[in-house]
N, CA, C and O atoms as a Tinker XYZ file with bonds, in Angstrom:
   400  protein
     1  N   -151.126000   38.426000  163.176000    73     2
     2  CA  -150.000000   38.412000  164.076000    64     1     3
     3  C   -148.724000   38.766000  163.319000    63     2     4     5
     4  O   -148.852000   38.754000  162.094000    81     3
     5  N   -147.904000   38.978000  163.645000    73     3     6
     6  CA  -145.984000   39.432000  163.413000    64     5     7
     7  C   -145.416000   38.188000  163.020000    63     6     8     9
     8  O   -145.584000   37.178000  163.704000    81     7
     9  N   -145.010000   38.189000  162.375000    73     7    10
    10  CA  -143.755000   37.263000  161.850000    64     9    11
    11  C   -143.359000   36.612000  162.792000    63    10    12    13
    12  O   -143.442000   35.392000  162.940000    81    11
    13  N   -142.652000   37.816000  163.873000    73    11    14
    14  CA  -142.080000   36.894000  165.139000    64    13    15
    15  C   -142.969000   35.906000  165.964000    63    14    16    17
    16  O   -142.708000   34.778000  166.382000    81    15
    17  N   -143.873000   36.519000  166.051000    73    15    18
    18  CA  -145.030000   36.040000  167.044000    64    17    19
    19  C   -145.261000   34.253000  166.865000    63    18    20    21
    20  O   -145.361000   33.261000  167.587000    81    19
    21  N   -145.266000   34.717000  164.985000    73    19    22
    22  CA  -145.872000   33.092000  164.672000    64    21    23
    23  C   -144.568000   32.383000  164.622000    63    22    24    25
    24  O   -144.644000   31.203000  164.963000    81    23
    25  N   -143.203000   32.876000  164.230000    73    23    26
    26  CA  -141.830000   32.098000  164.746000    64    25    27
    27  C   -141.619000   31.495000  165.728000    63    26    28    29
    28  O   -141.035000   30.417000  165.834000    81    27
    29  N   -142.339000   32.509000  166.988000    73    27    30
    30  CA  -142.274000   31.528000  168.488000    64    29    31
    31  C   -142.818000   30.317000  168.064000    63    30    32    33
    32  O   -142.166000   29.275000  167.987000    81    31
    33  N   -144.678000   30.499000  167.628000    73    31    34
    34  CA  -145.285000   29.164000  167.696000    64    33    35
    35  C   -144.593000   28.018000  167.055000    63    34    36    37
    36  O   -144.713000   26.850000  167.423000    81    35
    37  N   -143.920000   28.400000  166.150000    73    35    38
    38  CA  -143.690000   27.513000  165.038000    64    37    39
    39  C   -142.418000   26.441000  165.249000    63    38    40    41
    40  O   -142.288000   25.262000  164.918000    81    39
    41  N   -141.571000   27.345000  165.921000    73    39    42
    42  CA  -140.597000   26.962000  167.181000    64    41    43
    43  C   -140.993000   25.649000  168.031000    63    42    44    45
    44  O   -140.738000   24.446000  167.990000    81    43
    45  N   -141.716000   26.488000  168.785000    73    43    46
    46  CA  -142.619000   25.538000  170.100000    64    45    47
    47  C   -142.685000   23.897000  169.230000    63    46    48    49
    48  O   -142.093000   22.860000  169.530000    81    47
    49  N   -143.671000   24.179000  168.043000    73    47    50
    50  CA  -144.031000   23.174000  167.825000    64    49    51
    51  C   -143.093000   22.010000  166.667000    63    50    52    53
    52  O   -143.536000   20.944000  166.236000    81    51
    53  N   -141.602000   22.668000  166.344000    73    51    54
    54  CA  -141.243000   21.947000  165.485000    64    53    55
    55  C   -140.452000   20.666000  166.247000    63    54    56    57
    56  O   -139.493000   20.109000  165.713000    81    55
    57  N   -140.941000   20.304000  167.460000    73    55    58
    58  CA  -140.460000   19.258000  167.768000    64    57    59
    59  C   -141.037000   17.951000  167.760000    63    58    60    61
    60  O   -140.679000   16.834000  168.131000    81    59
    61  N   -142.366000   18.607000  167.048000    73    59    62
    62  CA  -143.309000   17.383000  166.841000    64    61    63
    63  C   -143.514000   17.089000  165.210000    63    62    64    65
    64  O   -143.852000   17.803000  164.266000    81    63
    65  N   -143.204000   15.919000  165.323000    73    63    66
    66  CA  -143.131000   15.784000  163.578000    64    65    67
    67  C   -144.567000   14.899000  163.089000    63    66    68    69
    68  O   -144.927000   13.756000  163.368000    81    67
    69  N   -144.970000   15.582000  162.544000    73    67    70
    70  CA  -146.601000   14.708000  162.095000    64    69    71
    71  C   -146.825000   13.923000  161.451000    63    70    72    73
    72  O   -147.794000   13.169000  161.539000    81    71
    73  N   -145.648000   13.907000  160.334000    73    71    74
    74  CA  -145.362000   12.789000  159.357000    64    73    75
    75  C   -146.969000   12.878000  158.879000    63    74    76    77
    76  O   -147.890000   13.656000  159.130000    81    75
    77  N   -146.772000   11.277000  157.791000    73    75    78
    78  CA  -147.989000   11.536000  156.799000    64    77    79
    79  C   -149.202000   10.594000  157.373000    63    78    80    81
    80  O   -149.288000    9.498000  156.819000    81    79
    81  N   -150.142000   10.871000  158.400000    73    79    82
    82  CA  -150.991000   10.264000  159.105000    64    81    83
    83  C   -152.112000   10.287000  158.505000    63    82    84    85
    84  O   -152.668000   11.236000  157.951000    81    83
    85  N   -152.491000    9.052000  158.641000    73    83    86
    86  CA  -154.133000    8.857000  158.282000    64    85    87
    87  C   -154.914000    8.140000  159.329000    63    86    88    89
    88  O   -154.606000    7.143000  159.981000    81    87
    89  N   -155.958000    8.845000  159.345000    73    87    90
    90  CA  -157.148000    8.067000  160.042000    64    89    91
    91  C   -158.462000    8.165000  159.483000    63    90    92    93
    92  O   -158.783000    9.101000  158.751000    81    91
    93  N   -159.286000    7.170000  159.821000    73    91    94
    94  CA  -160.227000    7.105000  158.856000    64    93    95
    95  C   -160.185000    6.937000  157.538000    63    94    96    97
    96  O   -161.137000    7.017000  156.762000    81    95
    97  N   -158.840000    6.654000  157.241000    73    95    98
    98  CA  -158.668000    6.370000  155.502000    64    97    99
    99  C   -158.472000    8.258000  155.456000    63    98   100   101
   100  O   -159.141000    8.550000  154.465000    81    99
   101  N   -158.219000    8.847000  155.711000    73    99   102
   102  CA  -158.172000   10.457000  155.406000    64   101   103
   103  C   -156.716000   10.910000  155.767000    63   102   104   105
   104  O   -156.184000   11.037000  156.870000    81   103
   105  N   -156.234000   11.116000  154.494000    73   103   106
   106  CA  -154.726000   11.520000  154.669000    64   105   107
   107  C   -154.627000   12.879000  155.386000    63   106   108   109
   108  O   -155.532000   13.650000  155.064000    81   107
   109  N   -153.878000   13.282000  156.145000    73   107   110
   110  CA  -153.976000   14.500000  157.007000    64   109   111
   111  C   -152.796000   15.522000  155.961000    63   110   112   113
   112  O   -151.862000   14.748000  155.749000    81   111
   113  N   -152.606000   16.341000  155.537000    73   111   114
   114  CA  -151.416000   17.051000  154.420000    64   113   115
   115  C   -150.052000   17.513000  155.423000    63   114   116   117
   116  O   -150.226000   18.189000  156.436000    81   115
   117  N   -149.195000   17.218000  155.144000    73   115   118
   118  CA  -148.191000   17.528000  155.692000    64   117   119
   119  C   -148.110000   19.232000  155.299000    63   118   120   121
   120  O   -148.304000   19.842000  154.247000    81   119
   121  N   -147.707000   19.682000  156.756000    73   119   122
   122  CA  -147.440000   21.034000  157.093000    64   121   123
   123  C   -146.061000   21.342000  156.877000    63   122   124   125
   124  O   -145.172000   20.492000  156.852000    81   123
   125  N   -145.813000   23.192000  156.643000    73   123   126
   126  CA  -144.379000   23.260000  156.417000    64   125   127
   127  C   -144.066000   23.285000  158.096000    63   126   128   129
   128  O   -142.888000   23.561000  158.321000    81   127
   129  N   -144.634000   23.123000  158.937000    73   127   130
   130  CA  -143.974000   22.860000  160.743000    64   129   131
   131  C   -143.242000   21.674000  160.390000    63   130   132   133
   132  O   -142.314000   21.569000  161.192000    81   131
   133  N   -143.233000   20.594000  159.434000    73   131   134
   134  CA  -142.869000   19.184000  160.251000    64   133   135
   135  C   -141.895000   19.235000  159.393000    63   134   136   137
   136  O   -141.284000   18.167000  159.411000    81   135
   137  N   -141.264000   20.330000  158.300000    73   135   138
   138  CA  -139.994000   20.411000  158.059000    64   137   139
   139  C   -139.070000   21.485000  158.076000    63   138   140   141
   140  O   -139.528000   22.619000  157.942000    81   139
   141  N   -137.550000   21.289000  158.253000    73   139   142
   142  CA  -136.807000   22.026000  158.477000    64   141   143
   143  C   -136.735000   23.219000  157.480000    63   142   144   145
   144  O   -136.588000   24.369000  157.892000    81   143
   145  N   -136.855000   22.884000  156.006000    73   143   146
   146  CA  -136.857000   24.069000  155.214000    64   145   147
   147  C   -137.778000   23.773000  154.185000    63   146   148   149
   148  O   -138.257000   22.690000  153.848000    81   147
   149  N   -137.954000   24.952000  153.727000    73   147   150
   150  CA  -138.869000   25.027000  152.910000    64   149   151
   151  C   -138.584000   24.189000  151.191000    63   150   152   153
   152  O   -139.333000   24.030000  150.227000    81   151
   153  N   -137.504000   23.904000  151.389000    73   151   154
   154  CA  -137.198000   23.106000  150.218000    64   153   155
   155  C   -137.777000   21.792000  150.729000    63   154   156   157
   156  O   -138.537000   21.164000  149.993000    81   155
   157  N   -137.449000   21.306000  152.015000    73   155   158
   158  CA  -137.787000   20.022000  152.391000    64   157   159
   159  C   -139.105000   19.963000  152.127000    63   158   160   161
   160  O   -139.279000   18.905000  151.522000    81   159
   161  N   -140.437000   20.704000  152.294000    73   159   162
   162  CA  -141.650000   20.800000  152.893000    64   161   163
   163  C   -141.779000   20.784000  151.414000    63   162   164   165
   164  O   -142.135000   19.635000  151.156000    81   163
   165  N   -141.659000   21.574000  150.111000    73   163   166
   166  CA  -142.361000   21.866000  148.798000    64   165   167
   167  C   -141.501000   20.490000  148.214000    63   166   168   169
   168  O   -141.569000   20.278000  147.004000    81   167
   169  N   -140.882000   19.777000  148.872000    73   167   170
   170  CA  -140.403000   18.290000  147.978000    64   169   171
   171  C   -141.077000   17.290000  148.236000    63   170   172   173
   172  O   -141.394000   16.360000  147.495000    81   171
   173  N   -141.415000   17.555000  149.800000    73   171   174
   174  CA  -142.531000   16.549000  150.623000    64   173   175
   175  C   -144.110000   16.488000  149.932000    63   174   176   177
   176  O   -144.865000   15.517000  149.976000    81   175
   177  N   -144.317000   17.519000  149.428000    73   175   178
   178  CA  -145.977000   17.416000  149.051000    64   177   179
   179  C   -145.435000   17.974000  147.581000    63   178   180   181
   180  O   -146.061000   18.817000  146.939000    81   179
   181  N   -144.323000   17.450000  147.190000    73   179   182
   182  CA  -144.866000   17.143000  145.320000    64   181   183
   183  C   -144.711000   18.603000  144.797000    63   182   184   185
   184  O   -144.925000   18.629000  143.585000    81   183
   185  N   -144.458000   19.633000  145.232000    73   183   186
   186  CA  -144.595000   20.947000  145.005000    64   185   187
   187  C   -143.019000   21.608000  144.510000    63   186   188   189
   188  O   -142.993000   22.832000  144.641000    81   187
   189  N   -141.842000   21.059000  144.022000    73   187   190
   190  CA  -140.331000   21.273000  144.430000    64   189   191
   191  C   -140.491000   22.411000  143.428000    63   190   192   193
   192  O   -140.023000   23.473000  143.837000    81   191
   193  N   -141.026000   22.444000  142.245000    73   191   194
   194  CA  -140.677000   22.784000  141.285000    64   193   195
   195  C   -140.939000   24.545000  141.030000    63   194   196   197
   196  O   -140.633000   25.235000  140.058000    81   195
   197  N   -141.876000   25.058000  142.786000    73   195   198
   198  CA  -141.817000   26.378000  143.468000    64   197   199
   199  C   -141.031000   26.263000  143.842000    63   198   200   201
   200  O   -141.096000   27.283000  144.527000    81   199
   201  N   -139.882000   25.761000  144.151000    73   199   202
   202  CA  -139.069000   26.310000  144.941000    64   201   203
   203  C   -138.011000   27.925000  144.895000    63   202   204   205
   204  O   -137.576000   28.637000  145.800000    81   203
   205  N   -137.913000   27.998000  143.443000    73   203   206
   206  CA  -137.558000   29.091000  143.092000    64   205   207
   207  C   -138.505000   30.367000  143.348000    63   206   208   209
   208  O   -138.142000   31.488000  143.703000    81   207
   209  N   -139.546000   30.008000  143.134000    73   207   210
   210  CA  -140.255000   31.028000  143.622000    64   209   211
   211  C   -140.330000   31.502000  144.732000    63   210   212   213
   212  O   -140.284000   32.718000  144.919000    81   211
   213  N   -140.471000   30.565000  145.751000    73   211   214
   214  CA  -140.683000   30.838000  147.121000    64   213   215
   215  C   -139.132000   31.540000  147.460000    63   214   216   217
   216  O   -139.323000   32.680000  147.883000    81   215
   217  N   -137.828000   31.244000  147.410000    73   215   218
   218  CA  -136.968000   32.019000  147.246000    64   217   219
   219  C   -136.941000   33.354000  146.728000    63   218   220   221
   220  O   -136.653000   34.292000  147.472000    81   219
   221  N   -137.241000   33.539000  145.404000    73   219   222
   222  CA  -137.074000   35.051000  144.881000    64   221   223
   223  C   -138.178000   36.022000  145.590000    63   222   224   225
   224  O   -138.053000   37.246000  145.627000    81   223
   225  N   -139.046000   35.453000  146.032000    73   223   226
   226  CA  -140.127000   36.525000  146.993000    64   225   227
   227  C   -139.527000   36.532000  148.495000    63   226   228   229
   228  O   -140.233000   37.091000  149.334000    81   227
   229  N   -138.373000   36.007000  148.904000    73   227   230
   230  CA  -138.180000   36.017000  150.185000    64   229   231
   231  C   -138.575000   35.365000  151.029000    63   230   232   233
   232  O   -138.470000   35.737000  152.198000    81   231
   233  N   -139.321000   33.840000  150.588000    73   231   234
   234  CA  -139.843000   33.261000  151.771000    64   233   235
   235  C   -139.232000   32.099000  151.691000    63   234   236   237
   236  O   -139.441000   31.223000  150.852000    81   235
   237  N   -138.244000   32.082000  152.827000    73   235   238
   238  CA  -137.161000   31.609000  153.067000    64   237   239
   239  C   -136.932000   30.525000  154.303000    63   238   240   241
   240  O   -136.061000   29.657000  154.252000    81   239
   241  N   -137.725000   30.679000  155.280000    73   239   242
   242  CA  -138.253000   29.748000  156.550000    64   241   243
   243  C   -139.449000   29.489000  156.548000    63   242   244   245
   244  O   -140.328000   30.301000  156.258000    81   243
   245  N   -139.662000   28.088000  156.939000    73   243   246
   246  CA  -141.015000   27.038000  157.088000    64   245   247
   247  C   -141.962000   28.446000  157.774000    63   246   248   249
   248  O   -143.119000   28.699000  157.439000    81   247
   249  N   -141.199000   29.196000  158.727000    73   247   250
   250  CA  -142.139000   29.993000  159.600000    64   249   251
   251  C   -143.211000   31.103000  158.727000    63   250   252   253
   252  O   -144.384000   31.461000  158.832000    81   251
   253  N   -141.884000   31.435000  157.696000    73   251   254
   254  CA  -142.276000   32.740000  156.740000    64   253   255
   255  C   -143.740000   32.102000  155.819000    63   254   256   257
   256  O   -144.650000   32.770000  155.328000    81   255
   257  N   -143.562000   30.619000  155.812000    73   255   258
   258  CA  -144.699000   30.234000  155.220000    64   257   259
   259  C   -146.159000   30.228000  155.732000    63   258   260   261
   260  O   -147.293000   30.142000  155.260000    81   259
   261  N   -145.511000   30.374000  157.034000    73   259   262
   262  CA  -147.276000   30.308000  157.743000    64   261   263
   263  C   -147.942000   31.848000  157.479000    63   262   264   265
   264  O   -149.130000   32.128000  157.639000    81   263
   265  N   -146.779000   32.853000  156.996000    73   263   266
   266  CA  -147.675000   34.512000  156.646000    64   265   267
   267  C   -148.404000   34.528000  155.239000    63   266   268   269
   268  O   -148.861000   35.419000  154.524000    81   267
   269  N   -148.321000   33.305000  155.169000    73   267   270
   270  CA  -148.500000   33.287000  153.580000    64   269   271
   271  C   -150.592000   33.372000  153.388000    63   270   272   273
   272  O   -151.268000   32.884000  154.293000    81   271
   273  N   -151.113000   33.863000  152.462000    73   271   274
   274  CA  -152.435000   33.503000  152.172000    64   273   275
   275  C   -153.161000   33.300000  150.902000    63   274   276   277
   276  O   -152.688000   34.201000  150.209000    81   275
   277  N   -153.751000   32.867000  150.397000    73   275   278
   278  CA  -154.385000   32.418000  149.153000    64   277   279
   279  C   -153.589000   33.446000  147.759000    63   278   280   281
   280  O   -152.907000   33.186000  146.768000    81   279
   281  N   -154.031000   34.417000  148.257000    73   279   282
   282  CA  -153.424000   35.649000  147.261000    64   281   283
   283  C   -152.127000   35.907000  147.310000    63   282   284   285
   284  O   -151.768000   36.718000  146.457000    81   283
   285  N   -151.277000   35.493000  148.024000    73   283   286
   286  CA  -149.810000   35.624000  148.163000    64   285   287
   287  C   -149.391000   34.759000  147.444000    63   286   288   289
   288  O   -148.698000   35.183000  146.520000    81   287
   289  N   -149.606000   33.121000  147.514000    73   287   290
   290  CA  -149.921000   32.147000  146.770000    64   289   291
   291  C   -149.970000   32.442000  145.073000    63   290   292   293
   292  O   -149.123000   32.151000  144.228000    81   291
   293  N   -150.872000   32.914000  144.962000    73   291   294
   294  CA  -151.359000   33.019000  143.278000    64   293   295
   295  C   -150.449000   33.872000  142.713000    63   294   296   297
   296  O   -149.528000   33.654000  141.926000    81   295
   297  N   -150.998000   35.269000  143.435000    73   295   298
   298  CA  -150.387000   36.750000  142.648000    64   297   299
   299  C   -148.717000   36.722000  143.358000    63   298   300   301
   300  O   -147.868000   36.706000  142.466000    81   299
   301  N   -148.314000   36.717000  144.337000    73   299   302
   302  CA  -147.079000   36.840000  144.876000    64   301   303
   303  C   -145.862000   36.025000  144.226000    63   302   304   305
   304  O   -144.962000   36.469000  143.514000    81   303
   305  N   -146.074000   34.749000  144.652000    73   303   306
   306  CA  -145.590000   33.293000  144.195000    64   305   307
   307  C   -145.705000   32.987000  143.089000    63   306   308   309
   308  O   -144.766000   32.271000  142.741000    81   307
   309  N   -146.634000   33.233000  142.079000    73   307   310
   310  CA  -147.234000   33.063000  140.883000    64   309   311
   311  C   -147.300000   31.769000  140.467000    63   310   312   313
   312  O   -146.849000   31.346000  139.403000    81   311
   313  N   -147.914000   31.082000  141.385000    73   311   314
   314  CA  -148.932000   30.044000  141.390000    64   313   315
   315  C   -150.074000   29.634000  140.412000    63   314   316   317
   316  O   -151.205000   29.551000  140.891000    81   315
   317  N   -149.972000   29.486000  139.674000    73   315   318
   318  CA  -151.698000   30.024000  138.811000    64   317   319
   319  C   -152.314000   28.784000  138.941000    63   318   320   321
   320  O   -153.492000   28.855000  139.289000    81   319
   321  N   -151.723000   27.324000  138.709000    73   319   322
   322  CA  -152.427000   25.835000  138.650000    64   321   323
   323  C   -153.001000   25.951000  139.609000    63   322   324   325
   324  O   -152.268000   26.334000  140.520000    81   323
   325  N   -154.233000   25.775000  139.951000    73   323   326
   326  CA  -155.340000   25.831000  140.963000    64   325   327
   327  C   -155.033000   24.805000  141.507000    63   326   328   329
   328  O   -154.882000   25.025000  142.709000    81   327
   329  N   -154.747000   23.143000  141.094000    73   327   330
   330  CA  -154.737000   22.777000  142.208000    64   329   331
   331  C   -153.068000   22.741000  142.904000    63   330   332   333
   332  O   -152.813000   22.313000  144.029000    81   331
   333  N   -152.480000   23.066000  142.335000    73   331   334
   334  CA  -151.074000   23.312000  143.105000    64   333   335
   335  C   -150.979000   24.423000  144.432000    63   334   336   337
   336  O   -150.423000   24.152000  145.496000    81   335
   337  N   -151.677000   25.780000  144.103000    73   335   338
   338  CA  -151.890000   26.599000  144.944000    64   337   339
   339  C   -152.847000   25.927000  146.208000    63   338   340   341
   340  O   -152.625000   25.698000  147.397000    81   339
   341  N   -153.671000   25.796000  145.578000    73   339   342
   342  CA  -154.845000   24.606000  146.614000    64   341   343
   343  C   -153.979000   24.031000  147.256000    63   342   344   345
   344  O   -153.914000   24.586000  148.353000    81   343
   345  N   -153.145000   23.078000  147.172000    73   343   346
   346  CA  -152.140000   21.631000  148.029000    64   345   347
   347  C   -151.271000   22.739000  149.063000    63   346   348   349
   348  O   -151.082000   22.512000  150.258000    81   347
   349  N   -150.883000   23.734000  148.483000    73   347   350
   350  CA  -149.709000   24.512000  148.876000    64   349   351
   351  C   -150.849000   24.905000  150.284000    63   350   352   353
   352  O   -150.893000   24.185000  151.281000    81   351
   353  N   -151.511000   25.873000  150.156000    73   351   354
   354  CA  -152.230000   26.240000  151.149000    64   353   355
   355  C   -152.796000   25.589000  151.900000    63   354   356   357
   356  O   -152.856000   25.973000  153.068000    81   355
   357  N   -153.577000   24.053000  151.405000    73   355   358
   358  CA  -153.938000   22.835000  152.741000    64   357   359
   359  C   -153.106000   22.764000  153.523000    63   358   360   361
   360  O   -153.410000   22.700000  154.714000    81   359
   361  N   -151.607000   22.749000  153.059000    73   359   362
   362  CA  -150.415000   22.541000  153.946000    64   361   363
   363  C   -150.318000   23.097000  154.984000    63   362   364   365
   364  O   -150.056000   22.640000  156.096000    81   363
   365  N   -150.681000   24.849000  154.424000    73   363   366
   366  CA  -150.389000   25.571000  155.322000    64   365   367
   367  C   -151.549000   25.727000  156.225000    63   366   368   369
   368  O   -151.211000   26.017000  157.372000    81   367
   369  N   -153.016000   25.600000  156.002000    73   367   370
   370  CA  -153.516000   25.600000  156.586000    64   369   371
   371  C   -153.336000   24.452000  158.113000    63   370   372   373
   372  O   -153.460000   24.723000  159.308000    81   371
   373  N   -153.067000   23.393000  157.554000    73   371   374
   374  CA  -152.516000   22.296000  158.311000    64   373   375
   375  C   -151.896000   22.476000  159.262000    63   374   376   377
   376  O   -152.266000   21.782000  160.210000    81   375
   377  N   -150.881000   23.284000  159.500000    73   375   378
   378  CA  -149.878000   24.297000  160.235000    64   377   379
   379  C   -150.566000   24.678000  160.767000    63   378   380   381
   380  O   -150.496000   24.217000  161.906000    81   379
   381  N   -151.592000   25.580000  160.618000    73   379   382
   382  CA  -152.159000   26.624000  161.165000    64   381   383
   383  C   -153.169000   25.994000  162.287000    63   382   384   385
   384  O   -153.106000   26.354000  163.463000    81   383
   385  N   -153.866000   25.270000  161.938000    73   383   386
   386  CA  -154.643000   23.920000  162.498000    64   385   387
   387  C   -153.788000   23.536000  163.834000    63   386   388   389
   388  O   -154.239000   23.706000  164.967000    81   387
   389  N   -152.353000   22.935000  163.527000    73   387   390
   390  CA  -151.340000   22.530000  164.243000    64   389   391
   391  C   -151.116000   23.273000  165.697000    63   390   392   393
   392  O   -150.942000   22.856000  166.842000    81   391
   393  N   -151.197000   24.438000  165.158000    73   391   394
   394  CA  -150.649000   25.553000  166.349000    64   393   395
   395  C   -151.593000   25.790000  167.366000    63   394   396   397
   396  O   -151.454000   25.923000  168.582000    81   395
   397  N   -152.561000   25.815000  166.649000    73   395   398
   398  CA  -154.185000   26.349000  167.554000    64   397   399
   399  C   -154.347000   25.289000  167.982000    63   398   400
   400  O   -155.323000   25.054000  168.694000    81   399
């Protein structure tokens, strides 16, 4: 989908905040939907210390994060700690989960 496309969704749904829920003893990962910016969202899950990165590549709104994919992550972002890239992408998958 378009950038815009997933902006609508992302829109729609940022009025629901998911906060850090568990059930079953199973922490659910906070998504970049349930924050306003992307600084907020990479401080929320322990991740701040991309933040520069995610800036100098241009990804600049929670929304821009949902275009994001494994390889954008690593090679783009330059991510290399496996499990940092890993957390980053549950997130987003989380989001993605969210919308559908």
């Amino acid at each position: 989908e378009t950038l815009q496309a997933n902006k609508g969704k992302s829109k729609s749904l940022a009025k629901y905040e998911m906060h850090d829920i568990t059930k079953a003893g199973i922490s659910v990962p906070k998504s970049p939907i349930d924050y306003p910016t992307v600084q907020a969202w990479l401080e929320a899950i322990k991740m701040e210390q991309y933040i520069p990165n995610f800036q100098s590549q241009g990804v600049l709104t929670t929304e821009d994060c949902l275009l994001l994919n494994a390889s954008d992550i690593r090679e783009s972002l330059g991510i290399l700690i496996s499990s940092h890239a890993n957390k980053i992408m549950n997130s987003i998958k989380a989001a993605h989960k969210a919308i559908l």
